[in-house]
N, C-alpha and C positions, 0 to 999 in steps of 0.2 A: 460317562466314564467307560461304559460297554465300549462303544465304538471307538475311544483312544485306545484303550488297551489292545483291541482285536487287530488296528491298521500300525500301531507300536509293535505288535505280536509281528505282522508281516513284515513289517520294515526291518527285522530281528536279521543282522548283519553276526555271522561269524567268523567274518577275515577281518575281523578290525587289523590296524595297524598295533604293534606294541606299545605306541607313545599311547595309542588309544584306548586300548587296555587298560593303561599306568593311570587314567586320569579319575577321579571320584565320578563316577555317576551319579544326576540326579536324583533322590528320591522319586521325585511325580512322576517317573516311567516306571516303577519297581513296582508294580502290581502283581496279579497272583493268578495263576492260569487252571489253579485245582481247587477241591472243594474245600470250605474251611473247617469240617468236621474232623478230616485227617489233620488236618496242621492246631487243630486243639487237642486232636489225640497223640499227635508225637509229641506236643512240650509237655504233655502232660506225663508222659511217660517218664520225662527225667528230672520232674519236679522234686520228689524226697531226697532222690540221689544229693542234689545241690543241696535242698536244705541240711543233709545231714552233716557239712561241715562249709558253713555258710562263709566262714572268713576268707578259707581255702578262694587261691586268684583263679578263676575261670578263662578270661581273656584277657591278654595283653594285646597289644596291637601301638606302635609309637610309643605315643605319651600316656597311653589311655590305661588303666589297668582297674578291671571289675572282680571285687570278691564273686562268689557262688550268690550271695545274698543282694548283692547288687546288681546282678546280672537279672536273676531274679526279677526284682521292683520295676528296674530302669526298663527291662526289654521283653522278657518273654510272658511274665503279666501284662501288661498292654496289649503286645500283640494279641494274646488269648483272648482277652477280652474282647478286642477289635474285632476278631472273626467269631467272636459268639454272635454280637452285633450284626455280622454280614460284611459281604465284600465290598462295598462301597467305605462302610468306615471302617475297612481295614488297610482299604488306599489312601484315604485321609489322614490316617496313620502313618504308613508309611512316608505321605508326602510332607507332614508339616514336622513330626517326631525324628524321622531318622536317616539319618545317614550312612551309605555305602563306603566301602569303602575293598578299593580290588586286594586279592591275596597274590597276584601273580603277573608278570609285565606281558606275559604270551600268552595267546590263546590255550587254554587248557586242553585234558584230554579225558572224554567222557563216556564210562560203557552203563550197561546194565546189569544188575544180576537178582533173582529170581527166589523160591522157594518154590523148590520143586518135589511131587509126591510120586512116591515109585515105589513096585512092587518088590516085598522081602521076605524073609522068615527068618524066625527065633533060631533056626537050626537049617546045618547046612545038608541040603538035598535035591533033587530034582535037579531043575534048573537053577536054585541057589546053592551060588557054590563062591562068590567072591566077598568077603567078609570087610567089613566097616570096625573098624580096632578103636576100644576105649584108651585112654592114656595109661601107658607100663609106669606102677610104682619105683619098677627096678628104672635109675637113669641110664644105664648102662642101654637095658631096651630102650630106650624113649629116646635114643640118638642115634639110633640106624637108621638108612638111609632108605630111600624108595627102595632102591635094589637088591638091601637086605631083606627089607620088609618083604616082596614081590616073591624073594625067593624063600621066604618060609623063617625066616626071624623070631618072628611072636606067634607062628605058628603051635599049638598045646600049652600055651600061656592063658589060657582061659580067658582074653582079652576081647574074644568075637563080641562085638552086641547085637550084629545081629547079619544077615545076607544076599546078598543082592546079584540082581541076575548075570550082570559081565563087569568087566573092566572095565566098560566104555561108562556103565552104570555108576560105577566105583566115584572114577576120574571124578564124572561130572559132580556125586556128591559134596567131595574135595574143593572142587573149585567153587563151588556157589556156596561152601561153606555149612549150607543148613538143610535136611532134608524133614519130609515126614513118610515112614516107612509104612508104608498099607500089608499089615502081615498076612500070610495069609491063613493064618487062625480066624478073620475077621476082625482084629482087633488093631492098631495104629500105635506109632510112637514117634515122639519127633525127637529129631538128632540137629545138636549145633557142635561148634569146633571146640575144642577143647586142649587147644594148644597147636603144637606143632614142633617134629624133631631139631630144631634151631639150625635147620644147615637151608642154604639161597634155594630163592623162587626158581625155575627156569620152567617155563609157558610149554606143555610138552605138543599143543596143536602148530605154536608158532616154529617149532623145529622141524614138523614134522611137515609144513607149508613150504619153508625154506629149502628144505630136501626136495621141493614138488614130486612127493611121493602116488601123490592122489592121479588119478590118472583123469584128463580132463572129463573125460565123457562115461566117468565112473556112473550108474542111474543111481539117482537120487528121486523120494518121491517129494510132488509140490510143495512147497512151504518147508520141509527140511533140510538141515542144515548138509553138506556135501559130504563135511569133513568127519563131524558124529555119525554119518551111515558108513563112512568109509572102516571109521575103527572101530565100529560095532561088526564089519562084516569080516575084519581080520586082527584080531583080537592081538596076533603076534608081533602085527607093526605098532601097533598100541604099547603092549608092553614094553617092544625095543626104546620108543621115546619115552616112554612114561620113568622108565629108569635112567635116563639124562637127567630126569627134574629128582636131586638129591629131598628135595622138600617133602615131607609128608605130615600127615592131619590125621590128629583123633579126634574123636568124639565124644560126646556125652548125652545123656536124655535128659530133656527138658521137659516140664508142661508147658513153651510155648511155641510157636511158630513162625520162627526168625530169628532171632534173638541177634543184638547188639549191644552195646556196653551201659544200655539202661533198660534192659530186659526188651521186650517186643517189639521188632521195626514194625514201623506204618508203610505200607505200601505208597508210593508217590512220595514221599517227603521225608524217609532215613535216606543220607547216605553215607556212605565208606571213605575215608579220608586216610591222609597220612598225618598223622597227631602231628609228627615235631614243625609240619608247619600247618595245622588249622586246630585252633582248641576244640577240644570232645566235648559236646554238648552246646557248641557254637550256633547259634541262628544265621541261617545264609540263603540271597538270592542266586539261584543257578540258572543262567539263560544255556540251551543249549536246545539240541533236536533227539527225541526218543522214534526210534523205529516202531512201526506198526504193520500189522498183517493187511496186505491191499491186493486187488487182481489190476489195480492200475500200478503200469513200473512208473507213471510218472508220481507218486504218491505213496512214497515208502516209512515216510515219516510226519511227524508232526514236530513245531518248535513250540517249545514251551517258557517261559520265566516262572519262576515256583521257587517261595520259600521253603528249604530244606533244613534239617538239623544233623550236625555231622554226631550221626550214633554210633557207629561202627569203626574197624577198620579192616586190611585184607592186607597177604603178602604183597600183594601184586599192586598194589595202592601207595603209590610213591611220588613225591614232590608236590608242591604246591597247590598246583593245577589239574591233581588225576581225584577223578571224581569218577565212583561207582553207584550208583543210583539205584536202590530198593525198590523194586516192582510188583511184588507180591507173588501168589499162587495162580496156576491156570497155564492156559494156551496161549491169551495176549500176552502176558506177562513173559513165557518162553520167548514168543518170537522177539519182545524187547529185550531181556538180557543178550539174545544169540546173535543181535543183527545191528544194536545201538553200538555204535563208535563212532563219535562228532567229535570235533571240536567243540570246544563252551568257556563259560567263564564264570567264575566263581565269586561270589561278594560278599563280607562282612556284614552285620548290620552291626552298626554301632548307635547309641540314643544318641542325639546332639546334645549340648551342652546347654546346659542351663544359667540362663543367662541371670544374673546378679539380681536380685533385687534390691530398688532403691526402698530412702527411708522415707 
């Protein structure tokens, strides 16, 4: 089984054609490229959730349509089971139990994103001076723009929770959604999103790429990103785009460390979807490639096939086929949100149907 899946892994094609996309994949290649302790700790995470209103329809998909409580029995108990067992019978699983089934006729579009820990304080001084806003009671606040916000809005609203060293600092919380703040009292707090002022996403690095503001031979040091040392070292070309992107993000404290719409992502196996076409809480194979830290450029990445559960989601997370993939805390973990954008593909798992029995 080792050696099909690893020369299956290589042979891992991501220009299929679209007819070739559209068609059911086999089970017996749907194996699993990560550990199965994670992929028992993400179903596990949204087990109560379901149970607590078990009728309620989980997936629809065709003709097929699974309560919470069926979804349950039929799929994500098995599975669990299967990889408590180990990875052989959890490809046996796979191959005689269930079926694929694709979400999208085109090759999808795949990044990464992170939980990232960075230096803050309870109160703004020193170097902390750029503040992370919990959600304004007043609606009236809670619908200003970037560039009201930027320019001092909720400014003595007593809304700080807490401050962080720049803009570039800020942004990036914003965008990965979850941070954990290392104060510098000694003491830590983690922040997830907690809504958002309801006006459109606009990506403030892709505008500010588009402008090819950055100047080619800008130094950057090894392994960093060009674009984040750029707007860390001009803070004002930062702000000009960041106020293009009318979108803005509060926060909240949490005691956990990621958080997704069934409390805690799993590193490797939550990812971020667009609901109105992948069900929350859905079990899915995702083939694609995640970037990794290499001194060889010819070995920038790895491909992976990994059952995922979509727990999350994000603005920026739209259509069928856009898949954000949970990677956890650290260094590797950075360089895979900053540098993973593949194509991939995305797949159902549906149980097969159960055939009749006779009398």
């Amino acid at each position: 089984m080792r050696r099909r899946l690893l020369s299956w892994l290589a042979a891992l094609s991501l220009t299929a054609s679209p007819q070739a996309l559209a068609q059911p994949v086999a089970a017996a290649s749907a194996c699993d490229d990560h550990d199965t302790s994670s992929l028992i700790q993400a179903i596990e995470a949204e087990l109560t959730a379901l149970r607590a209103d078990p009728s309620a329809p989980r997936v629809t998909h065709g003709s097929v349509t699974l309560s919470n409580q069926a979804y349950i029995d039929r799929l994500l108990l098995p599975i669990q089971r299967a990889a408590r067992a180990g990875k052989t019978t959890l490809c046996k699983l796979l191959q005689r139990q269930i079926k694929l089934q694709p979400l999208h006729r085109r090759a999808g579009h795949v990044t990464a994103y992170y939980h990232p820990i960075i230096s803050g304080s309870r109160t703004q001084h020193g170097p902390f001076q750029v503040p992370l806003y919990r959600r304004p009671s007043d609606e009236a606040l809670a619908h200003k723009t970037t560039q009201d916000v930027l320019n001092g809005a909720l400014a003595g609203q007593g809304l700080e929770l807490c401050y962080v060293e720049s803009l570039a600092t800020a942004l990036h919380v914003h965008i990965e959604g979850s941070a954990t703040i290392a104060l510098d009292d000694g003491s830590e707090v983690n922040l997830t999103t907690d809504g958002h002022n309801g006006h459109p996403y606009q990506n403030p690095f892709k505008l500010l790429l588009k402008d090819k503001r950055i100047p080619a031979d800008f130094p950057t040091e090894k392994g960093k990103s060009k674009t984040q040392a750029f707007v860390t070292a001009h803070p004002e070309v930062l702000r000009e785009y960041w106020n293009q992107n009318p979108h803005f993000v509060f926060f909240k404290e949490t005691p956990l460390r990621g958080t997704g719409k069934f409390g805690e992502l799993v590193a490797g196996r939550s990812i971020a979807v667009d609901p109105k076409h992948v069900p929350m809480g859905s079990l899915l194979l995702l083939k694609t490639q995640v970037a990794i830290a290499s001194d060889d450029p010819a070995s920038t990445s790895k491909p992976i096939a990994r059952l995922v559960l979509a727990q999350d989601t994000g603005s920026a997370i739209v259509g069928p086929g856009r898949v954000d993939l949970f990677v956890g805390s650290g260094e590797a973990a950075r360089v895979a949100a900053s540098r993973t954008s593949y194509p991939g593909e995305l797949l159902l798992l549906l149980p097969k149907r159960r055939k009749p029995t006779s009398r």
